[in-house]
C-alpha positions in Angstrom: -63.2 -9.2 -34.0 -64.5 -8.0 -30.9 -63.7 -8.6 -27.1 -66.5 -8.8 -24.3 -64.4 -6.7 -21.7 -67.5 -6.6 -18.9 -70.8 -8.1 -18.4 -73.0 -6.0 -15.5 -75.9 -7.2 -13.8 -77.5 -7.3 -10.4 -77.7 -10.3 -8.0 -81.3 -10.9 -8.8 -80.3 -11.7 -12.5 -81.7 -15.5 -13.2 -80.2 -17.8 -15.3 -82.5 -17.4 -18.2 -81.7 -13.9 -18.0 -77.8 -14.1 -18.7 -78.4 -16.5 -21.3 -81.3 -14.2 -23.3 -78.7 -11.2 -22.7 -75.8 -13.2 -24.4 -78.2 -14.1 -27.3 -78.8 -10.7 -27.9 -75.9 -10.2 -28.1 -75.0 -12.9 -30.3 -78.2 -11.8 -32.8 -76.4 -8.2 -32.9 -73.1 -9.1 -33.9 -74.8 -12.0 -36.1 -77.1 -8.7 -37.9 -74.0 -6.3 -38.1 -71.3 -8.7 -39.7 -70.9 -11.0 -42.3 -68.3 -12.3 -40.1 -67.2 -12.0 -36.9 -65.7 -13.8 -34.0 -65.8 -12.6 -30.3 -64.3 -13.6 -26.9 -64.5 -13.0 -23.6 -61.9 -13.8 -20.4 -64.6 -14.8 -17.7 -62.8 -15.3 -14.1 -63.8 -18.0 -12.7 -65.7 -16.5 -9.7 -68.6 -15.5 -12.5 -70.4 -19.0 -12.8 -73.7 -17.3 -13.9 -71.7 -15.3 -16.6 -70.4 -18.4 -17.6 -73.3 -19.9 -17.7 -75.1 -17.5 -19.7 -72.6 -17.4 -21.9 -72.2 -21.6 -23.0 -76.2 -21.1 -23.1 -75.7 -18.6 -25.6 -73.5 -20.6 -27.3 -70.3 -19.7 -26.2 -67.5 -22.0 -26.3 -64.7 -22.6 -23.4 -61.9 -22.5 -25.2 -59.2 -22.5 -22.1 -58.9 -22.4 -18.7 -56.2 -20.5 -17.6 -53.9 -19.5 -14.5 -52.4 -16.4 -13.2 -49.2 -16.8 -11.5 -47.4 -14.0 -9.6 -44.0 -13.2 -8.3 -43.5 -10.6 -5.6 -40.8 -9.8 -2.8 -38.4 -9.6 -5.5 -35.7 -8.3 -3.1 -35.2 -11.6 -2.2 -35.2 -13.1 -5.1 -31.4 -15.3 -5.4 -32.1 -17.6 -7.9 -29.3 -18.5 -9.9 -28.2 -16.1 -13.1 -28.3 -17.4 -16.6 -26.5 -15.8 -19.8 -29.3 -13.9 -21.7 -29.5 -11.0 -24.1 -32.5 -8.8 -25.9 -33.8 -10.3 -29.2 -32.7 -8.4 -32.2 -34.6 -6.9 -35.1 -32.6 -9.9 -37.2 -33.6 -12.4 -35.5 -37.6 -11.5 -35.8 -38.2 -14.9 -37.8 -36.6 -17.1 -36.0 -38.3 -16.1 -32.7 -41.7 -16.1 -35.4 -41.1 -19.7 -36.1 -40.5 -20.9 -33.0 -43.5 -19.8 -31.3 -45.3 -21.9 -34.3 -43.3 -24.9 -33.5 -43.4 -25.1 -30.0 -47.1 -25.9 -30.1 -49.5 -26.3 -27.3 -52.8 -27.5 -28.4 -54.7 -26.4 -25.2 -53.6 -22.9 -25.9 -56.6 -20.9 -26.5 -56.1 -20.4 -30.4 -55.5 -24.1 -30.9 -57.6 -25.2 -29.0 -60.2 -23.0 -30.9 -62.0 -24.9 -33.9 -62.4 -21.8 -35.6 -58.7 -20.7 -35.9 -57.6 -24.4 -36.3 -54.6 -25.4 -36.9 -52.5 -23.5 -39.6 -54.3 -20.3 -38.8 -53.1 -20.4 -34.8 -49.9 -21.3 -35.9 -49.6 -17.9 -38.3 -50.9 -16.1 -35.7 -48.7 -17.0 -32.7 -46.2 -16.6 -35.2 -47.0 -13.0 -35.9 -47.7 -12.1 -32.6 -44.5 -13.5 -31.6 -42.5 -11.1 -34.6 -44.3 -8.1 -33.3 -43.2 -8.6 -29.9 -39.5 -7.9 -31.4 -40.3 -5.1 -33.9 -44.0 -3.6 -33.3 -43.6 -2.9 -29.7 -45.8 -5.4 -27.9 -43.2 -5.7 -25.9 -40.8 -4.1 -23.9 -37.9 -6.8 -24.4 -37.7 -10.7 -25.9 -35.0 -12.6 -24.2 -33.2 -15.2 -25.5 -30.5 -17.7 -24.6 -26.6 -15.9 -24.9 -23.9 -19.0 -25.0 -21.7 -19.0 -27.6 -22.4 -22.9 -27.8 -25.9 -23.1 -27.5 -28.5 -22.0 -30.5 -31.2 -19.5 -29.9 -34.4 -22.2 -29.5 -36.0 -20.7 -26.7 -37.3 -16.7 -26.2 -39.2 -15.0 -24.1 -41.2 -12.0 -24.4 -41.9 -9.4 -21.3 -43.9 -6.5 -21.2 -43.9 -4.0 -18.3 -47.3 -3.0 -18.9 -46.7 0.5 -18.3 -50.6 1.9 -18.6 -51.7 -0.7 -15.6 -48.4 0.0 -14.2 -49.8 3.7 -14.0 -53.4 3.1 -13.1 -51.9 1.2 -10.2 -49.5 3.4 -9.0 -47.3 0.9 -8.8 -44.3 -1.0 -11.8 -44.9 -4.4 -12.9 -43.8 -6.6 -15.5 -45.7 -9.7 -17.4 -44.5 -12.1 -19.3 -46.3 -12.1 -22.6 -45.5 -15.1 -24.4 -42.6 -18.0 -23.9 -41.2 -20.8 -26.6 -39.0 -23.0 -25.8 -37.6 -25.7 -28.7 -36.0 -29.0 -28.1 -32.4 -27.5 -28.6 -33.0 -25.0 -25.8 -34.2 -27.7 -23.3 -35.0 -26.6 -19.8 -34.4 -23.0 -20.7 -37.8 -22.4 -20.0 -37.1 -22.1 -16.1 -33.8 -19.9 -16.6 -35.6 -17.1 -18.7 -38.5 -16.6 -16.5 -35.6 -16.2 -13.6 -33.6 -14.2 -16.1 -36.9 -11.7 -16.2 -37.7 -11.9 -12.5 -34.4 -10.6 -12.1 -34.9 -8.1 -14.5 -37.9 -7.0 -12.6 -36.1 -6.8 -9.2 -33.3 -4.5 -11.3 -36.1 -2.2 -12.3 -37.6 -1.8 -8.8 -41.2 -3.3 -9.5 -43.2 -4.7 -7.3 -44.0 -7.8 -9.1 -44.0 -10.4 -12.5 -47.1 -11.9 -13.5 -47.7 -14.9 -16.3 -50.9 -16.7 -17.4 -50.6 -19.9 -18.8 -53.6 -23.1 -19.5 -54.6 -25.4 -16.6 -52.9 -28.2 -18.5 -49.6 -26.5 -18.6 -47.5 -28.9 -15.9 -44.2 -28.1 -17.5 -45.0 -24.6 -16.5 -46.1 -25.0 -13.0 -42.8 -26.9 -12.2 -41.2 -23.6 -13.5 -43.6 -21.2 -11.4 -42.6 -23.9 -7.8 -39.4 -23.6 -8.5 -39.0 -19.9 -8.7 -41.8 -19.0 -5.8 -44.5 -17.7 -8.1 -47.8 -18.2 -6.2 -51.7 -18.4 -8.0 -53.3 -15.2 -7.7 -56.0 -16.5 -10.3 -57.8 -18.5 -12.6 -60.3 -17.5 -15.8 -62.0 -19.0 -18.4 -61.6 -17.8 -22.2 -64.9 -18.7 -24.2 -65.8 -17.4 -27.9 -68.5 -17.5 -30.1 -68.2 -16.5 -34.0 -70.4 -16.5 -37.3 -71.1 -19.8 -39.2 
């Protein structure tokens, strides 16, 4: 599996150019592996990248959105009950990431994971969040009459965090099942105010194009677009 981090050129590159340099690239991986899949997070400002890219072969698999939160100070939304995910409860928050599906997300909306496949991975992904340190906490709902349906996964992404002289935190990944309805809202305030606790500077989340639910969640607590990228893959036949 690789991960095209950074395409450079010049601004006399031509069309036919970017599209000759992705097949290359294409032809290498294609010579070096019986089997391999590769993507790339485009932003949207590099049309001709993109462009090369699709003519390569490359498929858009999402579109996606950066939110941001700053001027935490003066954050006062309302607080919710919420508490750190434990080491017990690793399936659980496994299996709900694989229920709460989202078809445009970028696995399932990927032919070449399809279905069962995205679901085991967002599964796993979502387990290692808990107990392989991907991130720094998972909350989850903490009523006494409410099941855990809902979690969500921060990470405070301490080496960018560094680079940028700065603290931040990111919200990784977010389920939320019918018994845990409208929860979605009160976690990402529950980790906003988190962030404000910790003194950082700001919260970031991605989420697809089509994701309404979440946008009504980003008005409501002042998040603003700082972003928007395309995610396109190619892979072995």
């Amino acid at each position: 599996m690789y991960r095209l981090f950074t395409g450079l050129f010049d601004g006399a590159a031509t069309p036919a150019q970017f599209t000759q340099a992705a097949t290359d690239l294409r032809a290498q991986l294609v010579a070096r592996h019986e089997a391999f899949y590769a993507f790339s997070v485009v932003p949207a400002e590099d049309i001709r990248l993109c462009q090369g890219l699709t003519g390569a072969g490359w498929q858009l698999v999402e579109t996606r959105l950066t939110y941001y939160r700053d001027q935490l100070p003066a954050f006062d939304y309302p607080r919710y009950p919420v508490r750190p995910a434990t080491e017990g409860e690793v399936g659980r928050v496994g299996q709900m990431a694989a229920t709460a599906r989202n078809v445009y997300d970028r696995f399932h909306a990927d032919p070449w994971f399809g279905e069962a496949r995205a679901d085991a991975y967002l599964a796993r992904y979502a387990e290692n969040t808990v107990t392989a340190g991907l991130a720094d906490v998972v909350l989850v709902p903490n009523q006494p009459d409410l099941p855990v349906d809902s979690f969500l996964a921060i990470s405070d992404l301490a080496h960018d965090a560094q680079a940028l002289d700065t603290a931040l935190s990111r919200v990784l990944l977010t389920a939320v099942g019918p018994a845990n309805r409208g929860w979605h809202v009160k976690l990402m305030a529950e980790a906003v105010h988190r962030a404000k606790e910790l003194g950082h500077e700001a919260v970031l989340m991605t989420t697809q194009a089509t994701n309404h639910a979440v946008f009504r969640s980003c008005e409501k607590l002042g998040f603003r677009l700082g972003a928007t990228s395309h995610v396109l893959a190619c892979h072995s036949r």
